[in-house]
C-alpha positions in Angstrom: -21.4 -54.8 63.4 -21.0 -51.8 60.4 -17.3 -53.1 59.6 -19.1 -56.5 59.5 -21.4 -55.9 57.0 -19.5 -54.1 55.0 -16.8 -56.3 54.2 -19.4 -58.8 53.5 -20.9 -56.2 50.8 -17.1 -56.1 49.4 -16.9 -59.7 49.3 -19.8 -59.9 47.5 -18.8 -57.3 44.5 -15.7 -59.2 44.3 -17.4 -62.7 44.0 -19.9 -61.4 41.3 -17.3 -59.4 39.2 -15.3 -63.0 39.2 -18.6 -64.6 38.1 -19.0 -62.1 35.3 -15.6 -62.2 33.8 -15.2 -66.0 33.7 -19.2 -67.5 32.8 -21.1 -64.7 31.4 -19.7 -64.2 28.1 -18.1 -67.2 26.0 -17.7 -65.5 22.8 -14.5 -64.4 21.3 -13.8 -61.3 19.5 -13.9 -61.4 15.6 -11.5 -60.8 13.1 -10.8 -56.9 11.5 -12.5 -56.7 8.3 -10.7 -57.1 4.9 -9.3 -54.2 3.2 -11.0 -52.9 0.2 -8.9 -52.6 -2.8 -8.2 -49.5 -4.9 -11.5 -48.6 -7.2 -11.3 -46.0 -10.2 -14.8 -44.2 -10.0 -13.6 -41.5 -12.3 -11.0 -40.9 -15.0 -9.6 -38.2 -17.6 -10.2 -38.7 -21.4 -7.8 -36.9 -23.3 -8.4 -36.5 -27.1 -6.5 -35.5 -30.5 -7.2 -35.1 -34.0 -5.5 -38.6 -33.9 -7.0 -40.3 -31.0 -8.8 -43.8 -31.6 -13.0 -43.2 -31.4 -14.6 -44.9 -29.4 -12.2 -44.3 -26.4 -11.8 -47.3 -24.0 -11.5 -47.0 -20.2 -12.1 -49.0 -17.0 -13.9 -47.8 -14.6 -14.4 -50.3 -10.9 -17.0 -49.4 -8.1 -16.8 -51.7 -4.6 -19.6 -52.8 -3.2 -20.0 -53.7 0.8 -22.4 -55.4 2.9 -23.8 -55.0 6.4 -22.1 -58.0 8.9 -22.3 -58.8 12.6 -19.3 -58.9 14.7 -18.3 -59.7 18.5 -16.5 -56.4 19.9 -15.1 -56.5 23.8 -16.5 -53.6 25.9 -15.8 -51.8 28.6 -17.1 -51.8 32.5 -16.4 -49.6 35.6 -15.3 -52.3 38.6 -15.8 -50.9 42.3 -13.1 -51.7 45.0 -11.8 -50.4 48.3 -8.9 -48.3 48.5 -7.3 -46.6 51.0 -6.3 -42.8 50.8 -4.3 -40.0 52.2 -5.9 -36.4 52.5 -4.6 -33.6 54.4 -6.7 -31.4 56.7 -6.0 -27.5 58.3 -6.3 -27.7 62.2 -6.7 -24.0 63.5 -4.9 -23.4 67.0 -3.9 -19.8 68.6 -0.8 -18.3 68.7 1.4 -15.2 69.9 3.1 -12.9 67.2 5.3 -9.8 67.8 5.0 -7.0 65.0 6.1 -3.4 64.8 4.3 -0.6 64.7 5.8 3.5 63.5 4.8 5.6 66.2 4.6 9.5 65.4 5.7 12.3 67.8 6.7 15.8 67.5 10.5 17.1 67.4 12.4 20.3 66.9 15.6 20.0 64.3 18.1 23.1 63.2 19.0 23.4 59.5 20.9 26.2 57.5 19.2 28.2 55.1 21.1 30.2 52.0 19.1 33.3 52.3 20.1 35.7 49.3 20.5 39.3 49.8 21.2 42.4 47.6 24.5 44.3 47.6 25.8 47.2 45.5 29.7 46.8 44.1 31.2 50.3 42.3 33.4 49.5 39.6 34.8 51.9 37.0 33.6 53.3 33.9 34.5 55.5 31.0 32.6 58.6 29.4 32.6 60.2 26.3 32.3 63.7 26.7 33.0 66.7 24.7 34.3 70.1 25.0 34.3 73.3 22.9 37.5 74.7 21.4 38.0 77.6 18.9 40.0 75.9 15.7 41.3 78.2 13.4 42.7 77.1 9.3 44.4 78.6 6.4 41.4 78.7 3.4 42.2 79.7 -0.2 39.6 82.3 -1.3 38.6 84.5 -4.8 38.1 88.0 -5.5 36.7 89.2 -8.9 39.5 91.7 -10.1 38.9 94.2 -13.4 40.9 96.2 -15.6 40.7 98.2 -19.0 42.2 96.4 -22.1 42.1 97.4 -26.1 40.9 94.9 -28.1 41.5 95.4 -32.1 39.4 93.2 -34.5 39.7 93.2 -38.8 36.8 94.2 -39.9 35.6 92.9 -43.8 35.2 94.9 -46.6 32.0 95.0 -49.0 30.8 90.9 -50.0 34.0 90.1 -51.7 34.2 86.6 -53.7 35.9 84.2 -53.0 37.4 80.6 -54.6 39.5 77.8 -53.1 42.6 77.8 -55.3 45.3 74.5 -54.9 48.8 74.9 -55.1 51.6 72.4 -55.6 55.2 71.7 -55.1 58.1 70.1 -54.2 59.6 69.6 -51.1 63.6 68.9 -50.4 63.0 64.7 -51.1 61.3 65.6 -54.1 58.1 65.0 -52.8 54.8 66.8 -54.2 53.2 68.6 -51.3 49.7 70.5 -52.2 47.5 73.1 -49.7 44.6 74.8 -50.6 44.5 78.8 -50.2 41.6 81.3 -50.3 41.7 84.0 -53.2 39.2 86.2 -52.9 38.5 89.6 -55.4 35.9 92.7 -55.8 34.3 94.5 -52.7 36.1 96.6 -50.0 39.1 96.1 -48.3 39.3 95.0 -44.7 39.6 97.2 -41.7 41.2 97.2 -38.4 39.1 98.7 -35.4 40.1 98.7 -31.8 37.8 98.9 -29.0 38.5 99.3 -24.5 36.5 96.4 -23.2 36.5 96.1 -19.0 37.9 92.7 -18.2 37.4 90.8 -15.0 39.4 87.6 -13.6 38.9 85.7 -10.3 42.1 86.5 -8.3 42.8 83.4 -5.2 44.0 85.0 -1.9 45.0 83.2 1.7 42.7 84.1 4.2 42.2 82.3 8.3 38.7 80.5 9.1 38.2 80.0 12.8 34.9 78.2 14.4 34.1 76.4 17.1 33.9 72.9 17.2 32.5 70.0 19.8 36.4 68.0 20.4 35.3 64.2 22.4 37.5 63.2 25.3 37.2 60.0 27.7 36.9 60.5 31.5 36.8 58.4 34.3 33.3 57.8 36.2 32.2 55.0 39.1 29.3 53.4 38.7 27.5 50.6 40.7 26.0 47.5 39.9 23.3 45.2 42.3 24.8 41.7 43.0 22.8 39.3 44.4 25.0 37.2 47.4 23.7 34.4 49.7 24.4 34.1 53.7 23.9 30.9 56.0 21.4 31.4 58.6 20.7 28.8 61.4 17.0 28.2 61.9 14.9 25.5 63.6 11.7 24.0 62.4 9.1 21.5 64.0 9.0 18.0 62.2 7.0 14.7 63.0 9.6 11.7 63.3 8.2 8.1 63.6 9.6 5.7 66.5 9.7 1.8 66.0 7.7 -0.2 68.6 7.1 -3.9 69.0 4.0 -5.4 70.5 2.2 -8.7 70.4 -1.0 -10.0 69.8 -2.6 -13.1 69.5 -3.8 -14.7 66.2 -5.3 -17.8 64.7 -3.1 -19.8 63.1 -3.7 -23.3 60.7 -1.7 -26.2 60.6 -1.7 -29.5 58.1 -2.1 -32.8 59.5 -2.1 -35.9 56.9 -5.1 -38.5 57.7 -5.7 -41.6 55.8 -9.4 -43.1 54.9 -11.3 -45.5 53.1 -12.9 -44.5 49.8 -15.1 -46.6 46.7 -13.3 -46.1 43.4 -13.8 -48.3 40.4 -11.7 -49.6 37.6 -12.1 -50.1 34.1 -12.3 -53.3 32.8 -12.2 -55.3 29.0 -15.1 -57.9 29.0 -15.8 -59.8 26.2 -18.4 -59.5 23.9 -20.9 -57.8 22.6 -22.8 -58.3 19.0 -22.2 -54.7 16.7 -22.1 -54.4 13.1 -20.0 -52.8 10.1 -19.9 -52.2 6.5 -17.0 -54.6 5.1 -15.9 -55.2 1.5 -17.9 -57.4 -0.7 -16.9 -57.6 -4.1 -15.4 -55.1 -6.7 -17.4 -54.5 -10.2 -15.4 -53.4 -13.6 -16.5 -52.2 -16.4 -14.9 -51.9 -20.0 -16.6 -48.3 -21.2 -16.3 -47.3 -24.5 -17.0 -43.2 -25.3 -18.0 -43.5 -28.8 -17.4 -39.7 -30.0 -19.9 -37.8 -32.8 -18.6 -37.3 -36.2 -19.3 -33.2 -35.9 -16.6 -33.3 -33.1 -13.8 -32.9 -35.6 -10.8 -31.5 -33.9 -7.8 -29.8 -35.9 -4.3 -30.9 -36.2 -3.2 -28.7 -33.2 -6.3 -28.6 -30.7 -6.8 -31.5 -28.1 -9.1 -31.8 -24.9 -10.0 -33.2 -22.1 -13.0 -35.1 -20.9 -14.0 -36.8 -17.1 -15.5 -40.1 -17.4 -17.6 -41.2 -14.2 -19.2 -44.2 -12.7 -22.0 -42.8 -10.6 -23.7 -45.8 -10.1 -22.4 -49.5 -10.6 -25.4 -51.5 -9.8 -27.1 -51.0 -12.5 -23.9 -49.3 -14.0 -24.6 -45.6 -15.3 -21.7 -43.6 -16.7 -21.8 -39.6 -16.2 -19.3 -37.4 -18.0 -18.1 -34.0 -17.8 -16.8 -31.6 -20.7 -16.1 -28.7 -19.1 -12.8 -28.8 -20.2 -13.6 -29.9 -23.6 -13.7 -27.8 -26.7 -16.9 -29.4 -27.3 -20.5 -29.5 -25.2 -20.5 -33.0 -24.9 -24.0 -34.8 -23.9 -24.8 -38.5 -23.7 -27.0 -39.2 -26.2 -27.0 -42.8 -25.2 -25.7 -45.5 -23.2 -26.2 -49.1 -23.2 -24.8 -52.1 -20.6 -24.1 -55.7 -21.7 -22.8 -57.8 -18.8 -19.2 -55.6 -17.6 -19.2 -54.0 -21.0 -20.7 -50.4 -21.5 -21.1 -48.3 -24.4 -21.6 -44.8 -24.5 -22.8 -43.0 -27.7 -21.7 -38.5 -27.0 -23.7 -35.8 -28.8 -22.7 -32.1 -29.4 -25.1 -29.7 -27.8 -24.8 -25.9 -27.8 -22.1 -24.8 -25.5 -22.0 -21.3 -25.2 -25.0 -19.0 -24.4 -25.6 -15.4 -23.0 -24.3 -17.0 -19.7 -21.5 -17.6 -20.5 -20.6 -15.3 -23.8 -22.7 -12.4 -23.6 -22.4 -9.2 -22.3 -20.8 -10.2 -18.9 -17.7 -10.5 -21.2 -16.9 -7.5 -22.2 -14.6 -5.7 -20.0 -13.5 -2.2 -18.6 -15.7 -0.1 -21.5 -14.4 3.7 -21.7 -15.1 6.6 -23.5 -12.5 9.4 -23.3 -10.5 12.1 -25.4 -6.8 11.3 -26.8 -4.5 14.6 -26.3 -1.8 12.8 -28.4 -4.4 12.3 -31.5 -7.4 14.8 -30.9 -10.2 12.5 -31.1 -12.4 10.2 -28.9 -11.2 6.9 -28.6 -13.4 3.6 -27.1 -11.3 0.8 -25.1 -12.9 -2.3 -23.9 -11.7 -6.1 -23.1 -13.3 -9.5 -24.0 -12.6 -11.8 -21.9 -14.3 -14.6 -24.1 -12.0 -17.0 -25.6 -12.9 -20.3 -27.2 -11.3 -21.0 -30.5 -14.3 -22.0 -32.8 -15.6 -19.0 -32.6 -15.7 -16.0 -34.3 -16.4 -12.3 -32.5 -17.3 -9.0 -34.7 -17.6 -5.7 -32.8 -19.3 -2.9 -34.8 -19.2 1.0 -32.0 -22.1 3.2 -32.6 -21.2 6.7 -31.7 -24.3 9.3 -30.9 -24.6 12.5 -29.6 -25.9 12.6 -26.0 -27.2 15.6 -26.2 -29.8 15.0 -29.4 -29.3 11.1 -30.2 -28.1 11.8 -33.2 -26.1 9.0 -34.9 -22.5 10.6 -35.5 -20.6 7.9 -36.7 -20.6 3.6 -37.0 -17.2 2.0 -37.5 -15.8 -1.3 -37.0 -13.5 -1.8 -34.1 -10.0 -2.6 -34.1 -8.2 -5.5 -34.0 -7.6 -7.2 -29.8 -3.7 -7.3 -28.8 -2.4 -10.3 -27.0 -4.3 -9.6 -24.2 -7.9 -9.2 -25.9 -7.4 -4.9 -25.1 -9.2 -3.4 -28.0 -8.6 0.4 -28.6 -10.6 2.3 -31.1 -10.6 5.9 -32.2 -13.5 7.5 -34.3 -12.6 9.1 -37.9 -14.8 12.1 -36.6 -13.6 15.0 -35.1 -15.3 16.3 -32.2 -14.4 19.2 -29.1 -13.3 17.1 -26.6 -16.1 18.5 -24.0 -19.1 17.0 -26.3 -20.7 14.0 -24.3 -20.9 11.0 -26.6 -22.3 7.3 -26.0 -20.4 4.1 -27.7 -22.7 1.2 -27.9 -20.6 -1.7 -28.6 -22.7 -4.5 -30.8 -20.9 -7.6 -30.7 -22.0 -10.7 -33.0 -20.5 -14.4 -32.0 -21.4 -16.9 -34.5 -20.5 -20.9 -34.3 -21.7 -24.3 -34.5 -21.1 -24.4 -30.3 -23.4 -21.3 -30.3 -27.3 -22.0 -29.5 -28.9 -21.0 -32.7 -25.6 -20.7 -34.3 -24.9 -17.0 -33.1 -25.2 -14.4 -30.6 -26.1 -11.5 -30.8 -25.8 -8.3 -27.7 -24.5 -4.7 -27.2 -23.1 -3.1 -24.5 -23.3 0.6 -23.9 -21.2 3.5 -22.3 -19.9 7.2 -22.3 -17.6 9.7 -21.3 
């Protein structure tokens, strides 16, 4: 009876599905939507000194509308299907395992079992023995004697001249000595006197002493060696013995079993009623970028403006001069039919936002070994060619506020690095403040010029 009903119930999905796909829908599914073709919502402007004025560009916009369409959907069919699953039947079973049994056994080994043991070897001694030594010496004894000594005694303070005489030797050479003459006084005498003399006389003579003499001798001596003997001993060890037993356990098994399960399929039907955006139509416009008279550009400079369509029904043109040399603003625009015309004024485009203080860089204050003087080093970063910078550095003392010094800094390298160093001469440990007043003057200036400081110190 359940089989019954069922297949009646499958029957009846079938029948309906069948009724669905063939008489509930009679639409057919609509065509894709045209391709929009390229639009130019935006475009550069460049400009020279000899670029026409106005400037002509064309900018297009497309424009889309909302449509219906018929799109084929989806649907999830049911259907009978028949599938294989696999199931674990648990059954018992016998195993055999192994199990290490522990019992208790004797077992000999050999043990090195070290031992002391003296060994004599022999040695040799230094010793020493006394022996009488005997040696031949040279010595002095102080011998005296009587001895007459005569000595010329002078007479009575003679005087006496240095007389030279000359003559010739055997190769009639002239050979000349100088002789003592000496006249008046008394005339010298001899006197002779015994005076004891004494001399040191050398003599031979034997020294004997007695003296340590070193000999070797022959000694034995022992020294402790450590040996090693094998001895036989026995010890009590636990050993482990293999042994099989059996037990029973529950085991699985897979068996494969088939059954009837409900899946469902995807199916296309057709249609349902959506919508989309498609292409409509494509405005252009001819915009002409009439430039001011006061944007006069030299022979050299150019720039670069974005023209924009923001909006093309009505059509409204935006720029942007950010790029430019000049702060262009749209003084005017006016539309007639795909024709626009804008009319560009010059507005201020540099402030205190943009060319003020934040643009001077890296200010220092230090002391130049090489010159002996302070020296002030900054960076600006501002460049825009219409406009002229002037720096002028305060120096004051930081301990009174006195002024010490105002100069005019020097010129910027390549990389806008100025480097100034004051006339005045200062010991490098006085603390010193530079304020840096900087003065930017130009028609692109707000109020024609600028005016701000910037302050630092060592």
């Amino acid at each position: 009876m359940k089989q019954s009903i069922r297949t009646s119930a499958v029957t009846l999905l079938i029948a309906l599905s069948s009724l669905v796909s063939t008489t509930a829908f009679s639409a057919t599914p609509s065509a894709p939507a045209p391709t929009a073709p390229a639009e130019v919502k935006s475009i550069q402007v460049k400009r020279s000194a000899t670029s026409a004025n106005p400037a002509v560009v064309t900018l297009s916009k497309n424009l889309f509308k909302t449509e219906e369409y018929q799109a084929p959907y989806n649907v999830d069919v049911p259907y009978e299907a028949t599938e294989t699953y696999t199931v674990e039947i648990p059954y018992q079973d016998t195993e055999t395992y192994t199990v290490q049994i522990p019992y208790q056994d004797t077992e000999t080994y050999t043990e090195s079992v070290p031992y002391q043991i003296d060994v004599p070897y022999t040695d040799y001694e230094t010793d020493y023995r006394d022996e009488n030594q005997c040696r031949n010496v040279t010595r002095y004894r102080n011998e005296c004697h009587n001895e007459q000594r005569c000595y010329i005694v002078p007479g009575d303070g003679p005087s006496c001249r240095d007389v030279q005489e000359c003559g010739t030797n055997a190769l009639g050479q002239q050979i000349c000595k100088t002789r003592q003459v000496c006249s008046g006084g008394g005339s010298p005498q001899q006197r002779c006197d015994n005076q004891n003399v004494c001399n040191q006389v050398p003599y031979n003579d034997q020294e004997c002493n007695m003296v340590q003499v070193p000999y070797q001798r022959q000694v034995t001596k022992y020294r402790s060696e450590t040996r090693y003997r094998n001895e036989t001993r026995t010890r009590t060890v636990t050993k482990y013995r293999t042994e099989t037993r059996t037990r029973e356990v529950t085991k699985t098994r897979t068996e494969t079993r088939t059954r009837t399960v409900t899946k469902t399929r995807t199916e296309e039907r057709c249609c349902v009623t959506k919508t989309r955006d498609v292409f409509d139509r494509q405005l252009s416009f001819q915009v002409a970028v009439n430039f001011p008279q006061n944007a006069v550009l030299g022979a050299k400079e150019s720039e670069t403006i974005t023209v924009s369509l923001s909006s093309a029904d009505p059509a409204v043109i935006a720029i942007d001069s950010s790029k430019a040399l000049f702060n262009y603003k749209i003084a005017n625009q006016s539309v007639s039919g795909a024709s626009v015309l804008v009319d560009l004024a010059v507005g201020p485009k540099y402030d205190a936002s943009n060319a003020g203080a934040s643009t001077i860089k890296g200010l220092l204050v230090d002391y130049s070994t090489t010159y002996s003087k302070f020296r002030i080093t900054f960076t600006d970063s501002f460049k825009a060619s219409k406009v002229t910078s002037q720096y002028v550095i305060d120096i004051t003392d930081a301990a009174t506020g006195n002024l010490i010094e105002s100069l005019p800094a020097a010129k910027a390298d390549a990389n806008g690095k100025i480097v100034t160093r004051i006339t005045t001469v200062l010991d490098k440990k006085t603390k010193i403040i530079a304020t840096v007043k900087v003065k930017r003057t130009s028609a692109e200036i707000a109020d024609g010029a600028l005016i701000f400081s910037v302050v630092g110190k060592n």
